[in-house]
N, C-alpha and C positions, 0 to 999 in steps of 0.2 A: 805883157808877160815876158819872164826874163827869158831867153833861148839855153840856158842849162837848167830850167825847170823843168822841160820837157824830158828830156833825158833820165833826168832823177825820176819822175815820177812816174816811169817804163820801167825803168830798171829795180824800183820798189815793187811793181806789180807784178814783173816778173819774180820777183825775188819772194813774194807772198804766195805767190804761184807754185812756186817750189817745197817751198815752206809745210804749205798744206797739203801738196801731195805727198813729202816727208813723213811728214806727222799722220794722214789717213793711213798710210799702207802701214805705217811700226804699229800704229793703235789695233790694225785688224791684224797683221801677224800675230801680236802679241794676242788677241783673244785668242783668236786659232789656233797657236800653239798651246793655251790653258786648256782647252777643249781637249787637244792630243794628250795631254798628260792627264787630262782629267779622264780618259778613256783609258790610257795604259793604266794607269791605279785601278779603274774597274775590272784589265781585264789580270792584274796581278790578284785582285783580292779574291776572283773566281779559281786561281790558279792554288792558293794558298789554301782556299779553301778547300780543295780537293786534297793536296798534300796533310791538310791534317784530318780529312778523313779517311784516309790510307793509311793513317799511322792507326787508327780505330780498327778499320778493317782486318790490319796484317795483325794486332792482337788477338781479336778475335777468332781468328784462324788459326794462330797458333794452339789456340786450344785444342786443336784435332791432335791428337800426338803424333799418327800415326802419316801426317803432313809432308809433304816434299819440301824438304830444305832449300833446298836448292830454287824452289820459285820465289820462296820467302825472302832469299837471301838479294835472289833480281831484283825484286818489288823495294827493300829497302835500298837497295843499292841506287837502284834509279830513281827515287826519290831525294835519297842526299845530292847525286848531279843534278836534278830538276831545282834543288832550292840551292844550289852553288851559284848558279847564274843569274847576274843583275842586269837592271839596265838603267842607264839615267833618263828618263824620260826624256825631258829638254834635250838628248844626242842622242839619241837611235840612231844606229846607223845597220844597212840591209844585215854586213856580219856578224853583230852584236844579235839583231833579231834572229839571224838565221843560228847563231848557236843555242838564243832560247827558245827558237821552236824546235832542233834535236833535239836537247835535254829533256824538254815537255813531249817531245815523242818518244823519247826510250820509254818513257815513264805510263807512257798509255801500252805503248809494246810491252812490255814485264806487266802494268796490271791486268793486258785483256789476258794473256797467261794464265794469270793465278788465278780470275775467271772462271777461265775453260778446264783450267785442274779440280775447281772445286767441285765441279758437275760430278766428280768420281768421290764422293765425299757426302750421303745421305745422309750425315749428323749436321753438317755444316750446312745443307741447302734447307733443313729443318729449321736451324736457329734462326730467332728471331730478330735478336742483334745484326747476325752477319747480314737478313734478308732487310730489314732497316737498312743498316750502309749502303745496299748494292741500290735499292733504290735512291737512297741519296744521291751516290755517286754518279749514278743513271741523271739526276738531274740536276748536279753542277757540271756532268758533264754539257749538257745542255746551254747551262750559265755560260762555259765559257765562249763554247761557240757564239755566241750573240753577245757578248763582250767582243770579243776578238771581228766581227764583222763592226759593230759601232764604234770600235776603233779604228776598222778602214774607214767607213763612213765620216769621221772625223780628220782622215790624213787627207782626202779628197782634196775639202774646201781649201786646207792650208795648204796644197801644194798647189793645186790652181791657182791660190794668192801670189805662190811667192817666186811660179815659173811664168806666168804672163807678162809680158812688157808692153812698160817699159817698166815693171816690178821690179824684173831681174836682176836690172841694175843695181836696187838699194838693197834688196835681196843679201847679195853679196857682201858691199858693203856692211850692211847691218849683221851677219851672222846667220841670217834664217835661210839655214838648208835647206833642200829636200828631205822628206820624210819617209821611209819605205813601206809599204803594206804589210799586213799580215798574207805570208800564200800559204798556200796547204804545206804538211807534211809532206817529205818525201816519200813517194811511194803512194801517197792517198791518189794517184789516180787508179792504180793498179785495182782489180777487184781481189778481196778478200779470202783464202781460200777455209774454210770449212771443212774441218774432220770430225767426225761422227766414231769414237770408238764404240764398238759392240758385241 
């Protein structure tokens, strides 16, 4: 046997060696990251979902004449910034997510609002329509909460993937960043305070 066959046939196997490790980690980033994107779409379409039925709600309300403008005008207001903000799924990054978790929180801050106003409003807590939306609302709010957990659920695995080494390495090279969580709200540790007018 020739003495540079040995050599070659080390440095192919090494080189196949690599090859495959190449090609395993880009194959599983790349599911992993369809998985991320495929949870951010679920957790936009729970989000969108509530913006148009707030656009239902704040009609329906309007019908009280005798309505506080001024809630009305929060509730769409906060609604236009909650649907101004985008994200590219494939590039989340923490401050991207963390201004559309503000937006998505003014927007709950102004609807729990108009909410608590309507309590002074015994034609509106009668309608059928408005008491339909409020339970809806009541469960996409729901929706999104569990959207927004099975999209951490899915940044998990991909970030596990792609900060392990010797990951990391091709990590880098390849593009595939870290991916941030969803965290609470600011303030959702605080507890809620409750006024009861009488």
């Amino acid at each position: 046997m020739k003495k540079w066959l040995i050599p070659v046939i080390v440095i192919a196997i090494i080189g196949f060696g690599f090859y495959s490790w190449g090609k395993n980690f880009n194959n599983t980033a790349v599911t992993l990251n369809e998985n991320v994107k495929e949870a951010w779409g679920n957790v936009q379409t729970s989000y969108q979902r509530r913006n148009d039925l707030i656009g239902n709600l704040v009609n329906t309300v309007k019908g009280a004449a005798d309505f506080e403008k001024n809630t009305l005008e929060a509730v769409i207001k906060a609604r236009s910034e909650a649907t101004k903000t985008t994200i590219d799924p494939s590039n989340i990054t923490p401050e991207q997510l963390s201004q559309f978790n503000q937006a998505q929180g003014g927007l709950s801050s102004a609807l729990s609002r108009l909410l608590v106003t309507v309590e002074r409003y015994p034609e509106l807590k009668a309608n059928q329509n408005f008491l339909k939306l409020q339970d809806e609302l009541t469960s996409t709010e729901n929706t999104i909460q569990t959207a927004r957990t099975r999209y951490n659920e899915q940044i998990k695995p991909y970030n596990v993937h792609v900060n392990t080494f010797p990951n990391t390495i091709l990590a880098g090279f390849l593009n595939f960043d870290e991916k941030p969580y969803f965290d609470s709200e600011a303030g959702a540790e605080k507890p809620v305070d409750v006024e009861f007018d009488f």
